[in-house]
N, C-alpha and C positions, 0 to 999 in steps of 0.2 A: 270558582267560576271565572273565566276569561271576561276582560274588560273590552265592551264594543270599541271599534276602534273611535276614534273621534269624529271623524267626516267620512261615513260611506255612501254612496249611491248605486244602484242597479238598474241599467240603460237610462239614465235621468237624461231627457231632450227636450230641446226648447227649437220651436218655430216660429220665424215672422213670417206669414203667407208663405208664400214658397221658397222661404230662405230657411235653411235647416242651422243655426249658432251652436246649439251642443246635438250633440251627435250620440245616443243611448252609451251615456259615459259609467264604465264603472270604476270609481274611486275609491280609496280605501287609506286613506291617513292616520297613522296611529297616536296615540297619547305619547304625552312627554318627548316629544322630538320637533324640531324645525325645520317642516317640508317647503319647499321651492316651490311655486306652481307658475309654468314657463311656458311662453307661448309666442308669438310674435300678434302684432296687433291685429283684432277683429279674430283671433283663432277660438275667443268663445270665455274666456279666461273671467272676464268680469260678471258674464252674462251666468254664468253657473255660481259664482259668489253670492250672486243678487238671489238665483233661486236656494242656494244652501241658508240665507238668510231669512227666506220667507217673503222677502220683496217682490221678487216674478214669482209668478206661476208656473212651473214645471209643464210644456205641451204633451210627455208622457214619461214612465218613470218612477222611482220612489228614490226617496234619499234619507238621512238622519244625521246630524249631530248631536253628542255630543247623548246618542241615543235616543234621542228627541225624532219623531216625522214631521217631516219639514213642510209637506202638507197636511197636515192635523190645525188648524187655528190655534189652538187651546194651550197643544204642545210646542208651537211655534214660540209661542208669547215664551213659555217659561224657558225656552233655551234662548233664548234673546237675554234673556238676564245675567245668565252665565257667557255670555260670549262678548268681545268689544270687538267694533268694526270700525277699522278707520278709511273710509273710499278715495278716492284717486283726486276728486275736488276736494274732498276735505270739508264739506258745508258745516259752518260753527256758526253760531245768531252771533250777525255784524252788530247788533245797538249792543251789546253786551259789554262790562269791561272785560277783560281778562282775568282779575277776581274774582267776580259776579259770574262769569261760566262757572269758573271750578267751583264756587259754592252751590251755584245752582245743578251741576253734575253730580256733585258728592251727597245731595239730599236725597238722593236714588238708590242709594247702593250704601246699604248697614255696614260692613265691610271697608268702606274705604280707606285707604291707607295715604293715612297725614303725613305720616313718613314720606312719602314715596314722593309726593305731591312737594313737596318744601325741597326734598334734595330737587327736582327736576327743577321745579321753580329757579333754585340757584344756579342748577348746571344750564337748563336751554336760556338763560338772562330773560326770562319773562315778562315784561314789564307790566304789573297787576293792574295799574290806574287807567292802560291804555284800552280804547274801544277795538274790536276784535277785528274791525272794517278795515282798522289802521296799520293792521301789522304788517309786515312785510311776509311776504309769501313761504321764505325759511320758519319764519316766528308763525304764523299761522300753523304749520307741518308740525314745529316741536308742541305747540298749543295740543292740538289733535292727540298727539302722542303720548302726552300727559296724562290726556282725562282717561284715554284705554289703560295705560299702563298702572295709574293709582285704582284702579277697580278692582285688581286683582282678579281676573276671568281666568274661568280654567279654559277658553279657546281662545286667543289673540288672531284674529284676519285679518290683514292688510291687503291693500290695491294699490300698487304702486306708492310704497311710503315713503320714499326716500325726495320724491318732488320738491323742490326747489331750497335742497339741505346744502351745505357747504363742504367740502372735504369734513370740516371737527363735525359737521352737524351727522354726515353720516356715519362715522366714526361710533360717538355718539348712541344713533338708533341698532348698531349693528351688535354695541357693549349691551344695551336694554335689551333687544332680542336673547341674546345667552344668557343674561341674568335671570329671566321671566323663564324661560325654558328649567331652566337650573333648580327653581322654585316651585314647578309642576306644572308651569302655561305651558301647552301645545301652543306653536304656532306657525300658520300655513300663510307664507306669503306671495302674491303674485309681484312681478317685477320684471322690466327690460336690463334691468341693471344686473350682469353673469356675473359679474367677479364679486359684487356683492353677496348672492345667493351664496355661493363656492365658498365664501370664506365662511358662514355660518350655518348653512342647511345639511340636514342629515340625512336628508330624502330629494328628490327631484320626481316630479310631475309634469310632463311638456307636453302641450297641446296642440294638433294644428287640423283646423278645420272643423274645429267642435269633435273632434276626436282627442282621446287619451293614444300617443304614441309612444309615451317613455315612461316608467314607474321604474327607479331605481335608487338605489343607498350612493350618496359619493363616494363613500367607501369601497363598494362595488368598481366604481368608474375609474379611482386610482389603482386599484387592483388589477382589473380583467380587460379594461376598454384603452385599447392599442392601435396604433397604423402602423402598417407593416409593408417597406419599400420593400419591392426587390426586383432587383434584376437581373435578366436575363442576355447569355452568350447570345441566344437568337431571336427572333421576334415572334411571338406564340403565335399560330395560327386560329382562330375561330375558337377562343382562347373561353374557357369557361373552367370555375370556380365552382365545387359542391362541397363546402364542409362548414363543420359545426362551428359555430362563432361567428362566422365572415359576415357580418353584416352589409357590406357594400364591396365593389369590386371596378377599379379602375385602373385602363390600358391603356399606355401611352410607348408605342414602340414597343421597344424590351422592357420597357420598365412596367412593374405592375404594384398599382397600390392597392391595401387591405385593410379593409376598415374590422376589429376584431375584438369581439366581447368577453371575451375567453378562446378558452383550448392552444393557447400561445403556441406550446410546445407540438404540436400536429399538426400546427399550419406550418412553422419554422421547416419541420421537418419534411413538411410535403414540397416546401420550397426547395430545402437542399436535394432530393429525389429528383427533381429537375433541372439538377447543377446549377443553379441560380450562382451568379458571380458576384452578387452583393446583396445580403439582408439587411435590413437597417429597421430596427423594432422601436418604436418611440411612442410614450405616455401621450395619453389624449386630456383636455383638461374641460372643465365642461364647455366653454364655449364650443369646441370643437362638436363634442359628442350633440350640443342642441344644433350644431347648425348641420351634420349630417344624418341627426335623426329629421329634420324636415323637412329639408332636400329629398331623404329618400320618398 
């Protein structure tokens, strides 16, 4: 029997009066990998966390983790159990010590892993005796990071985790994201932060406008997704581009740039058929591929 993926939904949308934030999204994230979910701000990215959570209400739509329906009550509760969410504030109780959290977090969850909790403890400098109000905003973020990550969840979501980390600090959360992965946590993280996603996601999700525009493997995007300069002896006339891959098309004089997701080798060549006097094929990295998947 094939395993549901972890986070699917089928046109899941959310409305404020007449503001449409997710857009009949269909998602599809699988088990055991670290998906990217990318977006530029207000593109919808928190607002669908919230309802994969059980927080908002879905305006229409169905969705599941973790095989769970995410509007079922009953079934909500029990996939909360299995999932750790850490949000973008990060709300932890201020009168709390920082001991007094993690004991009072760990009396939840049969499971919890003493281990995990005493290395982190060591590695984020903790300070147990301190009130939770007091910490500083990096210490608060590794706080946070802790209580998800000694639960041992088979779904890890994040909202922007990496908030007020330090170079080591993200360092850090980027090593605990592979390690959790490695051990069987799925984890789907939203983030403005490209080069962080790129170094550890195995998937990418970008959003813009309450729409899904990108679902692809980096893998993929180190492979197939290219720009392709070339230029031309003369200046093309009423100059049009129809073939497989071209994702975008831009003309400047003679020169013509090519945005290309594949079929390398039939664009190159359709180039050369038009004696092009200089090709120039160069890798695209994701920053590139998210900022002209939105553009488009």
């Amino acid at each position: 029997m094939t395993e549901l993926p972890a986070i699917q939904t089928h046109r899941l949308s959310k409305w404020y009066g007449r503001t449409e934030a997710v857009r009949e999204l269909n998602l599809s994230v699988a088990r055991n990998r670290i998906t990217g979910f990318l977006g530029r701000n207000g593109a919808g990215k928190t607002t669908t966390i919230k309802m994969l959570l059980g927080m908002m209400r879905p305006t229409s739509g169905e969705g599941s983790v973790l095989g769970k329906k995410i509007d079922d009550p009953s079934e909500s509760v029990a996939m909360r159990r299995e999932v750790a969410y850490v949000s973008e504030d990060k709300r932890l109780y201020g009168y709390m010590t920082v001991g007094q959290l993690i004991r009072f977090t760990a009396s939840f969850y049969p499971d919890w892993q003493v281990d995990v909790e005493q290395t982190l403890l060591k590695k984020y400098e903790l300070p147990v005796s301190r009130k939770v109000k007091a910490l500083s905003k990096g210490m608060h973020t590794k706080l946070a990071l802790l209580l998800a990550f000694a639960r041992k969840p088979k779904l890890l979501i994040l909202d922007e985790p990496s908030g007020g980390l330090d170079p080591v600090g993200v360092e850090e959360l980027l090593e605990g994201l592979v390690s959790l992965c490695a051990q069987g946590t799925t984890v789907f993280f939203s983030s403005h932060q490209i080069p962080e996603v790129e170094r550890v996601a195995d998937h990418v999700c970008i959003l813009e406008h309450g729409r899904l525009v990108a679902d692809v493997s980096l893998d993929e995007i180190r492979q197939s997704y290219r720009q392709i300069n070339v230029v031309f002896p003369f200046e093309p006339a009423n100059f049009q581009v129809k073939l497989d891959g071209v994702s975008k098309v831009e003309t400047r004089g003679r020169q013509v740039r090519l945005f290309a997701t594949g079929h390398l080798e039939e664009i190159v060549n359709w180039a050369r058929s038009f004696e092009a006097s200089a090709i120039d094929v160069t890798p695209l990295g994701l920053r590139e591929v998210f900022l002209k998947t939105i553009q488009e």
